[in-house]
FIVEXBA-328032 format. One record per residue (C-alpha): residue number from 1; residue in one letter; z, x, y. Coordinates in steps of 0.1 Angstrom, whole numbers, plus 5000, padded with zeros to 4 digits. Layout:
BEGIN
{NUM,'A',{Z,X,Y}}
...
# end
This chain:
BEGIN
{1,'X',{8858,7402,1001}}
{2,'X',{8896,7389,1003}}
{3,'X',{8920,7410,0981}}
{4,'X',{8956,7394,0971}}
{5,'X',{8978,7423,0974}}
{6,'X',{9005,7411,0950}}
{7,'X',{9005,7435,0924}}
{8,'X',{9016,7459,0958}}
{9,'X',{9042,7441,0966}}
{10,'X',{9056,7433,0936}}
{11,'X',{9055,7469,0931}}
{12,'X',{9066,7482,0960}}
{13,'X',{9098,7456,0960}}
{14,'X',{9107,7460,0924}}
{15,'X',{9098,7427,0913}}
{16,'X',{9083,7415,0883}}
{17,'X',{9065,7384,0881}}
{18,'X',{9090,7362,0860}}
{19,'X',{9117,7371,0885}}
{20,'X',{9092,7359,0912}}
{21,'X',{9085,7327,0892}}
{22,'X',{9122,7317,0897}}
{23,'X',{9123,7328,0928}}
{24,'X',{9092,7306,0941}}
{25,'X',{9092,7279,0916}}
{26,'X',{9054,7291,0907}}
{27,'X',{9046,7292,0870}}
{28,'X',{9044,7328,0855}}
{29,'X',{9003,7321,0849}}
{30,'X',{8990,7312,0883}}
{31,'X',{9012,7345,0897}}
{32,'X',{8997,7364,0871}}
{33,'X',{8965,7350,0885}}
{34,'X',{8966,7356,0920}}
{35,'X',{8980,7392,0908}}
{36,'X',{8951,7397,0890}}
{37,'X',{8928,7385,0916}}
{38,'X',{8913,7358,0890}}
{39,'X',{8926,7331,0919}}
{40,'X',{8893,7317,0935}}
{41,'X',{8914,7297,0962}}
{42,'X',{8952,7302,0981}}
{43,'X',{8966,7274,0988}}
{44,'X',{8985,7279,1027}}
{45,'X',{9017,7260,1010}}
{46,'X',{9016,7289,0981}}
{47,'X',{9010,7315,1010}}
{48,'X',{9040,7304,1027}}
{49,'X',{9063,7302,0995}}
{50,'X',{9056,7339,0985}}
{51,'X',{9061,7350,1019}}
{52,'X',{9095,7333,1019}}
{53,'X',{9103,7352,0983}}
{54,'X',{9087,7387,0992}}
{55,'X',{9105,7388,1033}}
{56,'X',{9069,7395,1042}}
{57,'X',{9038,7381,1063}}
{58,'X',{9009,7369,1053}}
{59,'X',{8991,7403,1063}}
{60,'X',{9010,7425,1034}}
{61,'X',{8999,7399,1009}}
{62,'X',{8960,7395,1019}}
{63,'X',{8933,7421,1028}}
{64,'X',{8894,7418,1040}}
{65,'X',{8877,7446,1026}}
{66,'X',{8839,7446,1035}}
{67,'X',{8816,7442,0999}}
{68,'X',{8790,7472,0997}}
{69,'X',{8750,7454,1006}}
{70,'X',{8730,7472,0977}}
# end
């Protein structure tokens, strides 16, 4: 499973999500989306435009975390 580490970020930079809406030019709802991992797909143009926000890489944003097999 992929996990969007946004909430993180934005945590650990002292952001909140309308300051990175005007930062980015993304609307308030899809950030609140990806933070709240409701986003189904990242689009590699998004990807780049929060790294360029945030000063980070794409590896502080995203995680693979293995799903349990029950």
């Amino acid at each position: 499973m992929i996990k969007l580490k946004l909430a993180e970020v934005l945590a650990r930079k002292r952001l909140s999500i309308v300051e990175l809406s005007d930062r980015t030019g993304l609307s308030v709802r899809d950030l609140e989306i990806l933070r709240d991992q409701q986003a189904l797909a990242l689009r590699l143009r998004t990807l780049d435009c929060l790294c360029r926000a945030l000063g980070c890489q794409p590896g502080d944003l995203i995680e693979y975390a293995a799903e349990d097999s029950e």
